[in-house]
C-alpha positions in Angstrom: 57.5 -45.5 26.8 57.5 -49.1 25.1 58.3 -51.9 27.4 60.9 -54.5 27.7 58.7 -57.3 26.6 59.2 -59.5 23.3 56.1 -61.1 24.0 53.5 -58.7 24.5 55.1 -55.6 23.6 53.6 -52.4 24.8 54.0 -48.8 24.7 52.2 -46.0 27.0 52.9 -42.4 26.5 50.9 -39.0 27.5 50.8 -36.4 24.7 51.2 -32.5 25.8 48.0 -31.4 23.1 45.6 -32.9 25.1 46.2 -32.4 28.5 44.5 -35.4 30.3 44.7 -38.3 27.9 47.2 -41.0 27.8 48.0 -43.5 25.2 48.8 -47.4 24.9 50.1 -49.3 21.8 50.3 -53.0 22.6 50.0 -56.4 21.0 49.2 -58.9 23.2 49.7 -62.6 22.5 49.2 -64.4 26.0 48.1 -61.6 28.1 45.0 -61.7 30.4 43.9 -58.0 32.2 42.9 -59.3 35.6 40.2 -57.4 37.5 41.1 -53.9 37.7 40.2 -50.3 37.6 41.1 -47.3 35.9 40.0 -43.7 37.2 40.1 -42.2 33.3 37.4 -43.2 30.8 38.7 -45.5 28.0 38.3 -45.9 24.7 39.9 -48.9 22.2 40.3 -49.8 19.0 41.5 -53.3 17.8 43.7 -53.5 14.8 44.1 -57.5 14.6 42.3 -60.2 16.7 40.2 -59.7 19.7 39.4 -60.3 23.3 36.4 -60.5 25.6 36.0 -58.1 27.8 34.3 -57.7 31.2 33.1 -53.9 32.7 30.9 -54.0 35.5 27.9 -56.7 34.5 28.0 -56.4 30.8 30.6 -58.6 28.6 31.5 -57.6 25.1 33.8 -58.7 22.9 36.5 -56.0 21.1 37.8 -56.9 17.6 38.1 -55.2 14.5 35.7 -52.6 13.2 34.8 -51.9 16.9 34.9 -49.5 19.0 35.4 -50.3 22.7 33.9 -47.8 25.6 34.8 -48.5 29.2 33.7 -46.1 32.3 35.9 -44.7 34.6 35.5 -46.1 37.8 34.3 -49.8 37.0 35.7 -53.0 37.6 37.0 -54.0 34.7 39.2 -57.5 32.7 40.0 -58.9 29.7 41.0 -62.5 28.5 42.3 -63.5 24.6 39.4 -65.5 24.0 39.0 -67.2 20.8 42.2 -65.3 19.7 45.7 -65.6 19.8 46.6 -62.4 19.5 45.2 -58.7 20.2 46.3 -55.5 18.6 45.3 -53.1 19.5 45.1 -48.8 20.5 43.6 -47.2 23.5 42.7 -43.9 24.7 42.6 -43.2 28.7 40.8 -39.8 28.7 41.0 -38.3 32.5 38.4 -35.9 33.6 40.5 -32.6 32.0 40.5 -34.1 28.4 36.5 -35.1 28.7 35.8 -31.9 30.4 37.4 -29.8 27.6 36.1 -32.0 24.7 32.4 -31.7 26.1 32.6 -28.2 26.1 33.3 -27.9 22.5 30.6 -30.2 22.0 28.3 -27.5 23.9 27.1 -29.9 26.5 26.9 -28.8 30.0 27.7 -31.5 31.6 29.6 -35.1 31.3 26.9 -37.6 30.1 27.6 -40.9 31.2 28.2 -43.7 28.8 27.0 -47.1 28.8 30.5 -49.4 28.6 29.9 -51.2 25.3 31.3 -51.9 22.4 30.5 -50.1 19.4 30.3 -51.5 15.8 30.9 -48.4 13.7 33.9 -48.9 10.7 34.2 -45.0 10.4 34.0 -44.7 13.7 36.9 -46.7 14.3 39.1 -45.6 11.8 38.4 -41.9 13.3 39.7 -43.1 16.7 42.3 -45.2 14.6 43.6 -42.3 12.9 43.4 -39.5 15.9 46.1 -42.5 17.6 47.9 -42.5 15.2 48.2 -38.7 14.7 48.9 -38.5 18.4 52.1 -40.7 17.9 53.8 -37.8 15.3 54.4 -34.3 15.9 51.1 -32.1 14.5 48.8 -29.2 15.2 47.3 -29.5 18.5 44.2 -27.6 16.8 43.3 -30.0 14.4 43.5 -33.2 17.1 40.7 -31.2 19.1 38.8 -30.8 16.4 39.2 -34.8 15.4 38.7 -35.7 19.2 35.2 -33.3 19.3 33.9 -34.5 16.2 35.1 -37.9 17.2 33.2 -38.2 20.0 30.1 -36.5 18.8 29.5 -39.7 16.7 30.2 -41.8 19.7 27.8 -39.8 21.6 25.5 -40.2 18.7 25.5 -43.8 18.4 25.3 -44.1 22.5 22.0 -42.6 21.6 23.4 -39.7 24.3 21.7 -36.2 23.9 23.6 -33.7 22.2 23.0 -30.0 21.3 22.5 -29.6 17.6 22.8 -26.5 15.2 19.6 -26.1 12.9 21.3 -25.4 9.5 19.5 -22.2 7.8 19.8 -19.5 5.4 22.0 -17.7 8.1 24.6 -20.7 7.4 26.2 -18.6 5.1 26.7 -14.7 6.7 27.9 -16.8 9.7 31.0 -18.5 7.8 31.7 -15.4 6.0 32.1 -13.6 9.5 34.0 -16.1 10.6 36.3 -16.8 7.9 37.4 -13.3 7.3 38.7 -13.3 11.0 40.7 -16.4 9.9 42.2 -14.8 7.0 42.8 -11.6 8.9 44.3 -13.8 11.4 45.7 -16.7 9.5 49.3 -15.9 10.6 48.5 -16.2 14.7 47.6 -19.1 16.9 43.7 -19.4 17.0 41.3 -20.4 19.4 38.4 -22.2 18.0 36.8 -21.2 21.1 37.1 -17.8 20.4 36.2 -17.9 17.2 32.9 -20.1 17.9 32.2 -17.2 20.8 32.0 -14.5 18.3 28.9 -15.9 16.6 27.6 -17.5 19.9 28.3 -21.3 18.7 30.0 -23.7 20.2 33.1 -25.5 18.7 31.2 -28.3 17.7 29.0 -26.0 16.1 31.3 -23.8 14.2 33.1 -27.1 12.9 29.5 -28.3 11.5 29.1 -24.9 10.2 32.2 -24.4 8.4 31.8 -28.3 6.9 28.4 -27.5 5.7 29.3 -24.5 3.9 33.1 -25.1 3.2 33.4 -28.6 3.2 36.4 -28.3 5.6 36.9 -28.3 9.2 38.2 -24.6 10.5 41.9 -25.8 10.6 41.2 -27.5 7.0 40.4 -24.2 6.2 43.1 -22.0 7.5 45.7 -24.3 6.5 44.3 -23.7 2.9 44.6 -20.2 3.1 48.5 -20.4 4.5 49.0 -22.8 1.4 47.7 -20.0 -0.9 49.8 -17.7 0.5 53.0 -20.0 0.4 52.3 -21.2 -3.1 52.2 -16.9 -3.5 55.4 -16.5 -2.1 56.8 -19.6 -3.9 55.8 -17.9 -7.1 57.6 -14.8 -6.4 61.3 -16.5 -5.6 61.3 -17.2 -2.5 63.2 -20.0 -0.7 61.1 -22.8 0.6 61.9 -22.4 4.4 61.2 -18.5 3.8 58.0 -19.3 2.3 57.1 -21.7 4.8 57.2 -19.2 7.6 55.9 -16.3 6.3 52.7 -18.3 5.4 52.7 -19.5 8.8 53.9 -23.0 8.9 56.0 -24.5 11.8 58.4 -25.2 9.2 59.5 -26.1 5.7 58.7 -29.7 6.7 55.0 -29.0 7.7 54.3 -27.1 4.8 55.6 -30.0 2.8 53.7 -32.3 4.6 50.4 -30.3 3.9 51.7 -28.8 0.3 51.9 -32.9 -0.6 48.8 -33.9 0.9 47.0 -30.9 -0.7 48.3 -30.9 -4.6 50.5 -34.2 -4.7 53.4 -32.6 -5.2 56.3 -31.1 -3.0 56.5 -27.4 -3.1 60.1 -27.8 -4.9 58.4 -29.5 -7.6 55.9 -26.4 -7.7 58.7 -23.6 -7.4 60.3 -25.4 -10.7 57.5 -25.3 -12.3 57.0 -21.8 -12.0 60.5 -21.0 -12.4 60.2 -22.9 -15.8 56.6 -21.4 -16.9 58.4 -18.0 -16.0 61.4 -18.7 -18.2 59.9 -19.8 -21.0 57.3 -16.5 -20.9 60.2 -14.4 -20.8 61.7 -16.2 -23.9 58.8 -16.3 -25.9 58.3 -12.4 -25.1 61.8 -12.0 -26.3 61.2 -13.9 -29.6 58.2 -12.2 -30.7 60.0 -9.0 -30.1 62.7 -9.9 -32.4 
């Protein structure tokens, strides 16, 4: 909830997808963190000016294009620095949230993190972006997927170990298996563990797989399929909201969202135009029967 404050306005909220992880907004002109700890693992991202940061014996300073990594359980503050301002996001991942995003990443255990600060543009904007999508209603599929692949990269550039999937000619009987359950399945709510389990991957895996092969993530790709069959439906007559749930939207508003996104346009300005191309085949049947 956002706080009374002109001055250094801040908002903290929990999200129900991620069980475990909490969120701040805040924008900070004046503010100093005084030594303090946090039991959940953070993880920030600054939008406009900076601040130096202390966590345990190293000092690093967060600002834009950065991505800032604290451990649980260390002493940590901030001051404004050279700044006058910081704006910034952060995630507070508890042991629940890590413990579920590790295990889509195929690791047995939590590795632990060196608290740094990470210079990595795409990077940032993925941890920018998952905030961001955290602040809107959205599938809570598609946020694990961002949060795993997010923090593969992070892993990655920590130089932490990770399990990896040797690409191979195999690639592609393994997608076809996997996508067919999708499509036989596209109108239920799937578990990416489940579907991972059936070809012995793990989530991270299966995500790798399906972008290899695919060139979308597993929710990318099932939400494709529901727009094929809504664009289907659309074609036939039926009403928006109508279409939108028998493809398997939450409603007509998500499957504009995703319809837009997808092809540009709303699917109104699709159902016209078939309406119209259907018209005006019927009319020019009709001539040329005269």
């Amino acid at each position: 909830m956002p706080s009374p404050q002109r001055r250094n306005p801040t908002r903290y909220w929990c999200d129900p997808r991620v069980p475990g992880l909490s969120l701040l907004d805040a924008a900070f002109t004046d503010h100093d963190y005084r030594p303090h700890v946090h039991s959940e693992m953070v993880v920030a991202v600054t939008e406009a000016g900076g601040a130096i940061v202390s966590s345990g014996a190293v000092e690093v300073e967060a600002r834009p294009g950065t991505v800032l990594v604290l451990n649980a359980d260390e002493v940590q503050s901030a001051r404004m620095g050279y700044s006058r301002r910081w704006v910034y996001r952060s995630f507070y991942f508890g042991r629940n949230a890590l413990e579920d995003i590790y295990r889509g990443l195929g690791l047995a255990k939590m590795p632990s993190f060196p608290s740094a600060a990470i210079a990595d543009a795409h990077l940032t904007a993925q941890f920018r972006s998952l905030h961001e999508a955290l602040d809107r209603p959205g599938c809570a599929s598609q946020i694990r997927e961002c949060l795993i692949v997010a923090f593969a990269r992070m892993l990655n550039r920590c130089s932490a170990a990770t399990r990896t999937f040797d690409a191979g000619r195999n690639d592609r009987a393994r997608f076809d298996q996997v996508a067919a359950m999708i499509r036989a399945h596209r109108l239920e709510d799937l578990c990416l563990e489940e579907l991972a389990a059936t070809k012995d991957l793990t989530v991270y895996q299966l995500i790798r797989l399906f972008r290899r092969v695919a060139g979308l993530t597993p929710h990318a790709y099932l939400v494709q399929l529901r727009l094929d069959d809504a664009r289907m439906y659309l074609r036939n007559g039926m009403a928006i909201v109508e279409a939108a749930t028998a493809a398997g939207f939450y409603d007509q508003s998500a499957l504009t969202n995703h319809f837009r996104r997808a092809y540009g346009i709303t699917p109104g300005q699709y159902a016209a135009a078939m309406r119209c191309g259907i018209t005006g085949r019927l009319q020019k049947g009709h001539a040329l029967g005269d």
